[in-house]
ROPA-890576 format. One record per residue (C-alpha): x, y, z. Coordinates in Angstrom, 1 decimal. Layout:
<atom <X, Y, Z>>
...
***
This chain:
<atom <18.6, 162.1, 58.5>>
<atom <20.6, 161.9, 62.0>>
<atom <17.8, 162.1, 65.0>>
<atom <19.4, 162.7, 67.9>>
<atom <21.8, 165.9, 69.4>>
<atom <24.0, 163.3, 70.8>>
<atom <26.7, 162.0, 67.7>>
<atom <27.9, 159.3, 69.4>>
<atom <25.0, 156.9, 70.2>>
<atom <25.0, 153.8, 69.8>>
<atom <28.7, 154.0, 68.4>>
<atom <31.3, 152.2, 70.2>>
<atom <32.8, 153.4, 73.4>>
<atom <36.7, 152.4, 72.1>>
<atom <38.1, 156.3, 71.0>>
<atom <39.4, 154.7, 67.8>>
<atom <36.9, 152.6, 66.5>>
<atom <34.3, 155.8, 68.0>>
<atom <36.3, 157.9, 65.4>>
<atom <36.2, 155.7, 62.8>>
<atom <32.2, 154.4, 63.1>>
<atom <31.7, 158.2, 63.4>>
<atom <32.8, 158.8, 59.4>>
<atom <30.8, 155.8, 58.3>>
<atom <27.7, 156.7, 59.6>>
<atom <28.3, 160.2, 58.6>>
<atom <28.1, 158.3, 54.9>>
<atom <25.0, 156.5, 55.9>>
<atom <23.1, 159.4, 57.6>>
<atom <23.2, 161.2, 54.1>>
<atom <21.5, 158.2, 51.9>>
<atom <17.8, 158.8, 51.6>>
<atom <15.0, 156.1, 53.6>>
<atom <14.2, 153.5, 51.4>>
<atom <11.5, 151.7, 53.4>>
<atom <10.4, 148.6, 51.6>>
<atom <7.9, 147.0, 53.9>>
<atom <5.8, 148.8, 57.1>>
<atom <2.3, 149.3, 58.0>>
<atom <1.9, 153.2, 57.7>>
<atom <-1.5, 153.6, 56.8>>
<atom <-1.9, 155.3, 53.0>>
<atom <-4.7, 157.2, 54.0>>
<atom <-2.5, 159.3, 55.8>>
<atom <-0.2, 160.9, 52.9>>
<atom <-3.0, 161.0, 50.7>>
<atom <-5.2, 162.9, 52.2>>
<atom <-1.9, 164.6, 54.4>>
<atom <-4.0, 166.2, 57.1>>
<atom <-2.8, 167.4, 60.3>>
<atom <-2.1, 164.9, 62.8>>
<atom <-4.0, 164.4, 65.6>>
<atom <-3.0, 165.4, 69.1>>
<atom <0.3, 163.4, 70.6>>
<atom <-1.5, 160.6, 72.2>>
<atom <-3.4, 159.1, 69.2>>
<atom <-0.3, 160.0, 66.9>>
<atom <2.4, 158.5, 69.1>>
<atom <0.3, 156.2, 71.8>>
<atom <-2.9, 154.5, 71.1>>
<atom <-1.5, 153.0, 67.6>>
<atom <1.8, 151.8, 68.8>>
<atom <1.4, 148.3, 70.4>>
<atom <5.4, 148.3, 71.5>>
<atom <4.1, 150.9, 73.9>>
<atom <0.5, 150.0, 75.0>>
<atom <1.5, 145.9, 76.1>>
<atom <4.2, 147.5, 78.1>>
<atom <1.8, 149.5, 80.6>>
<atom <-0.4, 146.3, 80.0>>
<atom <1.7, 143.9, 81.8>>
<atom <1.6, 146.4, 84.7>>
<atom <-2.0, 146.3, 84.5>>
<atom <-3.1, 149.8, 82.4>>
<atom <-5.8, 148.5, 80.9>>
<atom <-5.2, 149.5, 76.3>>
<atom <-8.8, 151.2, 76.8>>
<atom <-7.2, 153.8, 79.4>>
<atom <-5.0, 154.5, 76.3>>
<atom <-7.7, 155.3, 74.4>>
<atom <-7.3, 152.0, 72.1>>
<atom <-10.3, 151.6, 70.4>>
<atom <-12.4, 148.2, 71.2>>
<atom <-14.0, 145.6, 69.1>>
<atom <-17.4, 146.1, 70.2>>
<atom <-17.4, 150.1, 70.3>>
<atom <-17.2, 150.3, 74.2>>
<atom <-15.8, 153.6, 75.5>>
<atom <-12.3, 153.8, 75.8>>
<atom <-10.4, 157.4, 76.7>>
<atom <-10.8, 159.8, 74.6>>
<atom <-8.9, 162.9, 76.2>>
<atom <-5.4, 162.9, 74.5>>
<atom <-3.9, 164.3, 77.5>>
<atom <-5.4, 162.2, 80.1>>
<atom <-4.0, 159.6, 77.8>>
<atom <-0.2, 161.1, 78.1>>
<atom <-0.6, 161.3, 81.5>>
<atom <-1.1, 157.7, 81.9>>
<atom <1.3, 156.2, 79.4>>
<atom <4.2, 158.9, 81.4>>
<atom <3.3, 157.5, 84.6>>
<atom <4.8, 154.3, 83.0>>
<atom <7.7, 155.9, 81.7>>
<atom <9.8, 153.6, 83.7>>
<atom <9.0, 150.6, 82.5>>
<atom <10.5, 151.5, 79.2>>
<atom <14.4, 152.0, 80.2>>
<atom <17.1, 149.9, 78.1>>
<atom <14.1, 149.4, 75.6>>
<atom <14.4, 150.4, 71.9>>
<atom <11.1, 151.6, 72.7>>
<atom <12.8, 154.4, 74.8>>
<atom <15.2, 154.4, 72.1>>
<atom <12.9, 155.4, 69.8>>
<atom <10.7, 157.4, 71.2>>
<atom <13.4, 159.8, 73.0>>
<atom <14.8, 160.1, 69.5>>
<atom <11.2, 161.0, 68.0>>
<atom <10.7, 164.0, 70.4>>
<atom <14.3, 165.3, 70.3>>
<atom <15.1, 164.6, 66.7>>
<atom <11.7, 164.9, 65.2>>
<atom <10.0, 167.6, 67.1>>
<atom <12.6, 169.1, 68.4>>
<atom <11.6, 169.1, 72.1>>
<atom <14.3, 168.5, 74.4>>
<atom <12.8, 168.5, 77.5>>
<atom <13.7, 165.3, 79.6>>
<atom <9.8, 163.0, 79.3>>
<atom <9.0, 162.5, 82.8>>
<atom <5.5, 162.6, 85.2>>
<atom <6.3, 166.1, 86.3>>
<atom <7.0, 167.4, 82.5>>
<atom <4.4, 165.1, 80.8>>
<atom <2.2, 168.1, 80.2>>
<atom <5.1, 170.6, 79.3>>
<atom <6.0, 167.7, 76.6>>
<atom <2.5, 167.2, 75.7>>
<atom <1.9, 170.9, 74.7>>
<atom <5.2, 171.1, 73.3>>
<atom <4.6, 168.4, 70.3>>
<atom <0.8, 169.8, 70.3>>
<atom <2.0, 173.2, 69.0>>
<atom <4.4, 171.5, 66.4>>
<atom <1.6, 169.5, 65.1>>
<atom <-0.6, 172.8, 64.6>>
<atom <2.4, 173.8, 62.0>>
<atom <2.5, 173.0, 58.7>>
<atom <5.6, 171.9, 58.9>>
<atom <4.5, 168.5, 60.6>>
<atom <2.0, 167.9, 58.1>>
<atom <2.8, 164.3, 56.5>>
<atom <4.1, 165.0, 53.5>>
<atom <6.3, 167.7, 54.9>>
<atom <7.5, 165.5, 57.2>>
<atom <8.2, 162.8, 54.1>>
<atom <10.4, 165.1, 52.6>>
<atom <11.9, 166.3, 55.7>>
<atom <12.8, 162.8, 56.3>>
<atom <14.1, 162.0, 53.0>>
<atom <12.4, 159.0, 52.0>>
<atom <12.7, 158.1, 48.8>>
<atom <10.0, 155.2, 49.0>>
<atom <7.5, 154.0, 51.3>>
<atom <5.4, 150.7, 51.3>>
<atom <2.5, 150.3, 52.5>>
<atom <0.5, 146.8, 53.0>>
<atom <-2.7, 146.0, 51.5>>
<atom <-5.2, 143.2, 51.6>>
<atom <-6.2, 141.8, 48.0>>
<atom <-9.9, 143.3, 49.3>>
<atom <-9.0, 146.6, 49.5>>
<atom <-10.1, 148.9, 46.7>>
<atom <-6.3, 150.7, 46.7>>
<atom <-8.7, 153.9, 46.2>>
<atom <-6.0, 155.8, 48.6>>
<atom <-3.1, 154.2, 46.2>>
<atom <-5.2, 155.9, 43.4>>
<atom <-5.2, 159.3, 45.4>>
<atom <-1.6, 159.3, 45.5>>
<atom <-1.0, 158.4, 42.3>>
<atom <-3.5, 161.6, 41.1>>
<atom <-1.5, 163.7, 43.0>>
<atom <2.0, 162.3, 41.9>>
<atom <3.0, 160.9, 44.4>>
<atom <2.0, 157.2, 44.1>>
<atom <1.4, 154.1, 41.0>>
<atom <4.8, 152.6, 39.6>>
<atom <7.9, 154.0, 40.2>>
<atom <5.9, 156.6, 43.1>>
<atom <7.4, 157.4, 46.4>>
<atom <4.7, 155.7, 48.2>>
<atom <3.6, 151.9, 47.1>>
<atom <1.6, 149.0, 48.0>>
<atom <2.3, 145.5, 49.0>>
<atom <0.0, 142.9, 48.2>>
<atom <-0.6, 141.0, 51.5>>
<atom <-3.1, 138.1, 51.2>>
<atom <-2.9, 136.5, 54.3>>
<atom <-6.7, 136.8, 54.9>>
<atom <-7.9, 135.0, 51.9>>
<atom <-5.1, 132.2, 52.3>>
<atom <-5.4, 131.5, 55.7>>
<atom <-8.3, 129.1, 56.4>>
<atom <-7.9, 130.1, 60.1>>
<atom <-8.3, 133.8, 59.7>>
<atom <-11.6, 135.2, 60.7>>
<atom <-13.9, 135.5, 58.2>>
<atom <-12.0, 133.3, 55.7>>
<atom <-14.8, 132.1, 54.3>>
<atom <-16.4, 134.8, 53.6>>
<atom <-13.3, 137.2, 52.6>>
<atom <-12.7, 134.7, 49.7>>
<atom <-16.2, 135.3, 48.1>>
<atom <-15.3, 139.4, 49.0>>
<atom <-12.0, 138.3, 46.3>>
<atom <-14.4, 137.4, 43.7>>
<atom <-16.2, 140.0, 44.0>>
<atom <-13.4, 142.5, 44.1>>
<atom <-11.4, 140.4, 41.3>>
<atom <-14.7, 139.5, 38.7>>
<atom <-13.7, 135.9, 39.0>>
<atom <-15.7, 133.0, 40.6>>
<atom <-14.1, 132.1, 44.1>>
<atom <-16.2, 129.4, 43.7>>
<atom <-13.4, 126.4, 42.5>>
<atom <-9.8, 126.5, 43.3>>
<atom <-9.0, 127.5, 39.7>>
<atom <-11.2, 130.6, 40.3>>
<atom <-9.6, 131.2, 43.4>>
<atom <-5.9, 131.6, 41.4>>
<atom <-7.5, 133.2, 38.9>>
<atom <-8.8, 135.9, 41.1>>
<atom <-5.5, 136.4, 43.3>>
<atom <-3.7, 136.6, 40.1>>
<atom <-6.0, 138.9, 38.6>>
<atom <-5.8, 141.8, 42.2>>
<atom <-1.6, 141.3, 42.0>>
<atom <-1.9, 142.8, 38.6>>
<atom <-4.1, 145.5, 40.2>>
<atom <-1.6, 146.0, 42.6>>
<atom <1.4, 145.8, 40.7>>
<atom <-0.8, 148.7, 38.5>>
<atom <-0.5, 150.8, 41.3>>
<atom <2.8, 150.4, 41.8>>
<atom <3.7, 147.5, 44.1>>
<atom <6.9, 145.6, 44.3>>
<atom <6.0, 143.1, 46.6>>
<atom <4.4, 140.7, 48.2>>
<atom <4.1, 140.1, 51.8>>
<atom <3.2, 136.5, 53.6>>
<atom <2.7, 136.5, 57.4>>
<atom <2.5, 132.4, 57.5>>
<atom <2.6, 131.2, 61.7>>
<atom <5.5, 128.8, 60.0>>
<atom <7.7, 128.2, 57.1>>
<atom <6.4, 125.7, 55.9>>
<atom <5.9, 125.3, 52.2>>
<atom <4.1, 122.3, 50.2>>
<atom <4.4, 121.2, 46.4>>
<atom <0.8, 119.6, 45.8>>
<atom <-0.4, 118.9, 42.5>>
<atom <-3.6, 120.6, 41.8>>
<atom <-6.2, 118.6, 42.5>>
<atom <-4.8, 118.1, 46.2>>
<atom <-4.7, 121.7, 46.3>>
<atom <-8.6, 121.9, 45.4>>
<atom <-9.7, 118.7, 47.5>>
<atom <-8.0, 121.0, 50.4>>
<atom <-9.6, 124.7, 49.5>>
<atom <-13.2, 122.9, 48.6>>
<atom <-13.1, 121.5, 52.7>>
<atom <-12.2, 125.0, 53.9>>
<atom <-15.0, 126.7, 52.2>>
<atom <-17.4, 124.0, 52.9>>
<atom <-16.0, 124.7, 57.0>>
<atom <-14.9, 121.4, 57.4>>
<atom <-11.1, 121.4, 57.3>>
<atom <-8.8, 121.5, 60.0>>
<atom <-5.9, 123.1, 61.7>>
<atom <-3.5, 120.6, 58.8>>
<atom <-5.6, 121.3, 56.6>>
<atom <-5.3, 125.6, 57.0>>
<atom <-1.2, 124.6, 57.3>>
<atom <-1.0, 122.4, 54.5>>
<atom <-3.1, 125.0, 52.6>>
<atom <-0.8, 127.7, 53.5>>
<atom <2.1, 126.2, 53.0>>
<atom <1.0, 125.1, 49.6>>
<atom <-0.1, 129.0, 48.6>>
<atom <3.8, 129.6, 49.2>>
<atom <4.8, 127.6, 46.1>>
<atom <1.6, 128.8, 44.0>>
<atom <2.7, 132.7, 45.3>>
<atom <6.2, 132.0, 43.9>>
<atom <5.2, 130.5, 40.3>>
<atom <2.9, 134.1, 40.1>>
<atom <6.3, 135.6, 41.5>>
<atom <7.9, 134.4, 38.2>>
<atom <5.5, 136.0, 36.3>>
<atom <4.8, 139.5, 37.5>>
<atom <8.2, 139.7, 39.2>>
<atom <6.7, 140.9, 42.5>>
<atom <9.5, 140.2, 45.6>>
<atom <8.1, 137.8, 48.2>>
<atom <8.4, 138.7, 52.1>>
<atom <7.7, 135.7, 54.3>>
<atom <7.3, 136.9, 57.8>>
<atom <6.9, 133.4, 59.5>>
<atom <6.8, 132.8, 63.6>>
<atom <3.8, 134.9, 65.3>>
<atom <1.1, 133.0, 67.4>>
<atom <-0.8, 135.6, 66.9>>
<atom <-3.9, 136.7, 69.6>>
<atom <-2.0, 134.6, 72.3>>
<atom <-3.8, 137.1, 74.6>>
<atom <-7.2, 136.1, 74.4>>
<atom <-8.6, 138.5, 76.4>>
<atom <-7.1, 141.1, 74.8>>
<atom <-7.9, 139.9, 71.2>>
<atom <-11.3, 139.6, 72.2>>
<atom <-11.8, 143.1, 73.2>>
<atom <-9.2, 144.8, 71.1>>
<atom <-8.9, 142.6, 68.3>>
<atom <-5.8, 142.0, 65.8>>
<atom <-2.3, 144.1, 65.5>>
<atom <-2.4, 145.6, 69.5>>
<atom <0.4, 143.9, 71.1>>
<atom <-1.3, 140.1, 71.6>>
<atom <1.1, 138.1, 69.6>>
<atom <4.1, 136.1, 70.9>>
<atom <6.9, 134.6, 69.0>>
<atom <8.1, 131.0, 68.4>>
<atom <10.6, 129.0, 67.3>>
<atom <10.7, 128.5, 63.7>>
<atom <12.3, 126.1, 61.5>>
<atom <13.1, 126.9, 58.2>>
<atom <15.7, 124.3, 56.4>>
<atom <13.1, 121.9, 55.7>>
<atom <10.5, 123.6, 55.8>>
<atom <11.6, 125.8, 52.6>>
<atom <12.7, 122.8, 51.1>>
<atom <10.0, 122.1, 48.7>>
<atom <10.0, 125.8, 47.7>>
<atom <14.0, 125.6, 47.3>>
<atom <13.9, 122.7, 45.3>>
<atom <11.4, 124.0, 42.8>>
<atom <12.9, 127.4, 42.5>>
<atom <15.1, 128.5, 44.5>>
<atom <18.0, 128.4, 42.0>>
<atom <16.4, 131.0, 39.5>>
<atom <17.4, 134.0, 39.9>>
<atom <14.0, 135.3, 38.6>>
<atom <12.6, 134.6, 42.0>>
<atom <13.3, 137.0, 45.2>>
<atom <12.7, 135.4, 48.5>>
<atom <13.2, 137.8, 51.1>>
<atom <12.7, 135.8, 54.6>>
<atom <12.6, 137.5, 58.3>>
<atom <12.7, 135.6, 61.5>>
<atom <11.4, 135.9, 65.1>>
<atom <14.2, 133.2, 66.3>>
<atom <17.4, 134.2, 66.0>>
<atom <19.0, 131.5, 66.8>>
<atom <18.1, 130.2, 63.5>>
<atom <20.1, 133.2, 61.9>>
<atom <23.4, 131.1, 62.5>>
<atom <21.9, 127.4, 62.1>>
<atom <19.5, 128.0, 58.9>>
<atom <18.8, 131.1, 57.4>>
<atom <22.5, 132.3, 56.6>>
<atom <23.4, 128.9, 55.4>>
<atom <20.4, 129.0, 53.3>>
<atom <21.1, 132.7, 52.0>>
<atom <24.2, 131.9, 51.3>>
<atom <23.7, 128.8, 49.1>>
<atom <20.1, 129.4, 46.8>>
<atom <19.9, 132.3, 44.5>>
<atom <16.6, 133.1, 45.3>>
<atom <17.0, 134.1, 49.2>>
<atom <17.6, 136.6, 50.6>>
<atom <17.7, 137.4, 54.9>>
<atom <15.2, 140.3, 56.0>>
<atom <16.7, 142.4, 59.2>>
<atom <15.5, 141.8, 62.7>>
<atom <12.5, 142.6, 62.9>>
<atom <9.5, 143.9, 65.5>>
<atom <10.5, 141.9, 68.7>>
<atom <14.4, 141.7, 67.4>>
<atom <14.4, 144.8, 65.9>>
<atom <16.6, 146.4, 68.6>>
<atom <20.0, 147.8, 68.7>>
<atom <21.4, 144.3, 70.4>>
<atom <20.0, 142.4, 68.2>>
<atom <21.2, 144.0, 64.7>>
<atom <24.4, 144.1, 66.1>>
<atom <24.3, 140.1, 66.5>>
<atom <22.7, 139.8, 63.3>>
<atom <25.7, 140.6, 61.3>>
<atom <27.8, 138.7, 63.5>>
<atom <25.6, 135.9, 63.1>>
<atom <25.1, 136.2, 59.6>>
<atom <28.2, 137.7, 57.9>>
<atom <30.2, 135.2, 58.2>>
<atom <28.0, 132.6, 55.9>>
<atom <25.6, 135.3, 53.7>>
<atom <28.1, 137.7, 53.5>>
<atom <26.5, 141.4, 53.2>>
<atom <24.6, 140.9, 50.0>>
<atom <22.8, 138.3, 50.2>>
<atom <20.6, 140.1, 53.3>>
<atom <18.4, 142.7, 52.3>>
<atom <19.0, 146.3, 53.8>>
<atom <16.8, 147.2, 57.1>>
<atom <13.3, 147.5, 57.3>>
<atom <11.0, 149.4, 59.9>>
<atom <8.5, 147.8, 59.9>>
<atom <6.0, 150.1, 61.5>>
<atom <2.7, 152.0, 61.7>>
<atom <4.6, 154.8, 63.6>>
<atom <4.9, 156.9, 60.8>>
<atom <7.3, 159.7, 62.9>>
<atom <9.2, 157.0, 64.0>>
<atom <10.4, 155.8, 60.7>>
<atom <13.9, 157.8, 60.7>>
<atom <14.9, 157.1, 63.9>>
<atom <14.9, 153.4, 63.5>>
<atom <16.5, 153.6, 59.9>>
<atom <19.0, 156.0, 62.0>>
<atom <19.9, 153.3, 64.7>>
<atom <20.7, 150.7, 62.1>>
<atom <22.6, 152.8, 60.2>>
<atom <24.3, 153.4, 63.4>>
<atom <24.7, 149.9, 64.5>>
<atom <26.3, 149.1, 60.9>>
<atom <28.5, 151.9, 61.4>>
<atom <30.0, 150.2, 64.6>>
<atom <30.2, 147.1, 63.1>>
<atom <32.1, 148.0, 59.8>>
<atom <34.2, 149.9, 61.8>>
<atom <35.1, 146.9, 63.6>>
<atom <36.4, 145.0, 60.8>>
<atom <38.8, 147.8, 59.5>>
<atom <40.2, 147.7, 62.8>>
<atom <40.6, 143.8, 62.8>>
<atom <42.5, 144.6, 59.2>>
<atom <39.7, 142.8, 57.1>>
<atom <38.0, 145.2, 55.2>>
<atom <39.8, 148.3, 53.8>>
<atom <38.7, 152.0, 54.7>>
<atom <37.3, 152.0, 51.4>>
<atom <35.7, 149.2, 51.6>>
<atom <33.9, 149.7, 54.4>>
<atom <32.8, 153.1, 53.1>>
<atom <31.3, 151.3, 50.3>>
<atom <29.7, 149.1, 52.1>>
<atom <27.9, 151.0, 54.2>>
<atom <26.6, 153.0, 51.6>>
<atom <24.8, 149.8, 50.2>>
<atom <23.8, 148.3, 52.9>>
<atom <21.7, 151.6, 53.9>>
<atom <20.3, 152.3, 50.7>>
<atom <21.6, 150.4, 47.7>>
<atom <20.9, 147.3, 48.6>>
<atom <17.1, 147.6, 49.7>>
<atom <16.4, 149.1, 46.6>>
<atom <17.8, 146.7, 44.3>>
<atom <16.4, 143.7, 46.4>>
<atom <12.9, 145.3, 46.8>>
<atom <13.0, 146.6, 43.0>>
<atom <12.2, 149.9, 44.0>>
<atom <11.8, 152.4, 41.6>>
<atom <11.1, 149.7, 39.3>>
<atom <8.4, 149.4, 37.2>>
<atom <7.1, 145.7, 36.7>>
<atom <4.6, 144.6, 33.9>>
<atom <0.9, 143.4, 34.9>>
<atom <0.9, 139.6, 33.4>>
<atom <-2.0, 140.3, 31.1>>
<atom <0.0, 143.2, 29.5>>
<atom <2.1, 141.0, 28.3>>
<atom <2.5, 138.1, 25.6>>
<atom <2.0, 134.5, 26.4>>
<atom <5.5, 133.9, 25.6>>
<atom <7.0, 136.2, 27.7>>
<atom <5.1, 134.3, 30.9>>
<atom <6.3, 131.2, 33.2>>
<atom <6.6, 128.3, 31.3>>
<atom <5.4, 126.9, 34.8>>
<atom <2.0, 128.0, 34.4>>
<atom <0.4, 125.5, 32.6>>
<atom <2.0, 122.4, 35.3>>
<atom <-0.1, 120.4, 37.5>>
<atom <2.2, 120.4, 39.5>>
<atom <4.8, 123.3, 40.1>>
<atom <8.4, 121.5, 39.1>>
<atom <11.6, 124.1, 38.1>>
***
């Protein structure tokens, strides 16, 4: 779905290649979104009521734009983001609009302006220029579109052409919403909206209220939390659930890459000093580097596609954490090393094909050194795209330079949005698409890939590819609905060896 009335963004300024990124994309632009892993909340297509007014549907949840106007000192609270401890915040969407305006500014050369430009022109069809002297002319314009039934959610899923959207889930949530779409026929297996199963806050001893979340898992899952053994038994037990209602995936937002083959019992020894409160910062790392190895044996046997999202200190802004809590622009990337930190997972299984590892950086300069090299040497990996603080048009553009050369195309994974910003979702498919258009175009001018080739290309990299990577559209078999034979021999090991 092309966003924008101007044809040539983001396409390269050379009239040739211009002429020639402009018929790829035009082959891009008419492959439906596949959207394999974001943050949208379900609630919102399920129940598909009107949005709000433009300030809490484009503003307050959109951290890209509220730690902008914080580093010029707008407190998030005078963007009516909500607090921790229920203290008033603005309420008045257009006092709100005002504000974030005011800061306009701040945003230019950002993919935030990017996107949000794109948004009002190509989503709501206002073209008015966003400045302090039109904020309120722009304000009421998107106002009156949301009144329309057009702009309801799902109307707006179709009208973007999304074949698939995943959303991300916590093994404690009931998936009641999942159910909802399902009824309704949009959601379970093979829907157009799925789950991910994202356990991060029953694996990570340093999450708050880990403790406590893991005796939430057995009571969600009917198994004791109690032992180490129930502990698997009950994470197995919500992947089916999840896988049930239709997910593909799973999703592991580890501060490192670091994975750890320990044999059972030094698994328990290490989960029986977290929930007694007595294990440490190596402990919680050694734990979750460990849970990487037991996620990818369950991998083998319910076939869901592991994400690792590694490199977020998250909360590095205490002060914001504490009065705003997680997921509002706090977290701050850092260098990452993956070659030997996958190792242990690699040498276990990352020759069967089975397996699907699809790994994302926030360092880039690991996209040349490790991650490519890697890609383009284990069967299991894959490279996610550049995502939320690379996730701009310079950025994709060095990621197939980087990465091309050594992974080739198919061994990297199709973009990803990435974001709660539901109206925002075609306009950063569009811009990759865009980007990808440039760069193929590139290499038929430098006589190394064919018209026809690049055609091809384009086409999967946009759409064919993320959904044969992702499985989407797949339909995947809950473990216990299956025979003992047809499960991992790996199950029954001590210790998790090829």
């Amino acid at each position: 779905m092309p966003t924008t009335s101007r044809p040539d963004l983001l396409l390269p300024a050379d009239p040739g290649l211009r002429t020639l990124s402009r018929q790829l994309y035009a082959l891009a632009a008419e492959q439906p979104i596949i959207s394999p892993h974001g943050h949208v909340d379900p609630a919102l297509l399920a129940e598909d009521r009107p949005f709000p007014d433009p300030s809490r549907l484009i503003i307050v949840p959109d951290h890209y734009l509220t730690r902008m106007l914080l580093s010029q000192g707008v407190p998030p609270a005078d963007l009516g983001v909500p607090t921790v401890d229920g203290s008033p915040v603005e309420t008045d969407g257009r006092t709100i609009w005002r504000r974030f305006v005011d800061g306009w500014h701040l945003f230019r050369g950002t993919p935030s302006r990017l996107w949000l430009e794109q948004t009002l022109t190509g989503v709501f069809g206002v073209d008015t220029p966003l400045s302090p002297a039109t904020a309120d002319a722009v304000y009421d314009e998107v106002a009156a579109r949301l009144a329309e039934p057009e702009f309801r959610p799902r109307a707006l899923f179709d009208r973007f052409r999304i074949e698939v959207l995943a959303t991300t889930e916590s093994p404690l949530d009931d998936l009641a919403q999942h159910a909802k779409l399902a009824a309704d026929g949009w959601g379970g297996p093979g829907g157009r909206v799925v789950t991910t199963f994202r356990p991060d806050n029953v694996v990570d001893m340093e999450f708050d209220n880990w403790a406590a979340n893991v005796e939430r898992l057995g009571e969600v899952s009917g198994e004791d939390t109690g032992t180490y053994a129930g502990f698997l038994a009950a994470l197995r037990r919500r992947r089916e659930a999840f896988v049930a209602a239709g997910a593909t995936c799973s999703d592991h937002g580890h501060p490192t890459a670091r994975t750890l083959n320990l044999s059972g019992s030094e698994a328990a020894a290490l989960y029986d000093r977290g929930r007694r409160g007595a294990a440490d910062a190596a402990d919680a790392e050694a734990f979750r580097a460990h849970m990487l190895l037991e996620f990818a044996r369950m991998s083998l046997d319910d076939g869901l596609v592991m994400q690792l999202h590694p490199g977020s200190v998250r909360n590095h802004n205490r002060r914001l954490y504490a009065r705003h809590g997680r997921d509002v622009g706090g977290d701050i990337p850092q260098a990452t090393e993956y070659l030997h930190a996958l190792t242990p997972l690699l040498d276990a299984y990352g020759n069967d094909p089975r397996l699907r590892v699809v790994v994302y950086t926030l360092d880039e300069y690991t996209f040349t050194r490790e991650l490519a090299p890697l890609a383009g040497g284990y069967a299991a990996l894959y490279l996610g795209a550049p995502w939320w603080f690379l996730d701009s048009p310079e950025v994709l553009r060095r990621f197939r330079e980087a990465v091309t050369e050594t992974a080739g195309f198919y061994n990297t994974a199709g973009f990803v949005d990435d974001t709660r910003a539901f109206c925002s979702i075609p306009v950063r498919h569009d811009v990759a698409r865009r980007v990808d258009a440039g760069f193929l175009a590139r290499l038929v001018a430098e006589h190394r890939l064919t018209e026809d080739e690049a055609a091809e290309t384009i086409v999967d990299l946009a759409y064919r590819l993320p959904k044969k990577v992702f499985k989407i559209g797949e339909r995947l078999v809950p473990v216990s609905a299956r025979s003992a034979a047809q499960r991992s021999p790996a199950v029954a090991n001590e210790r998790l060896v090829p």
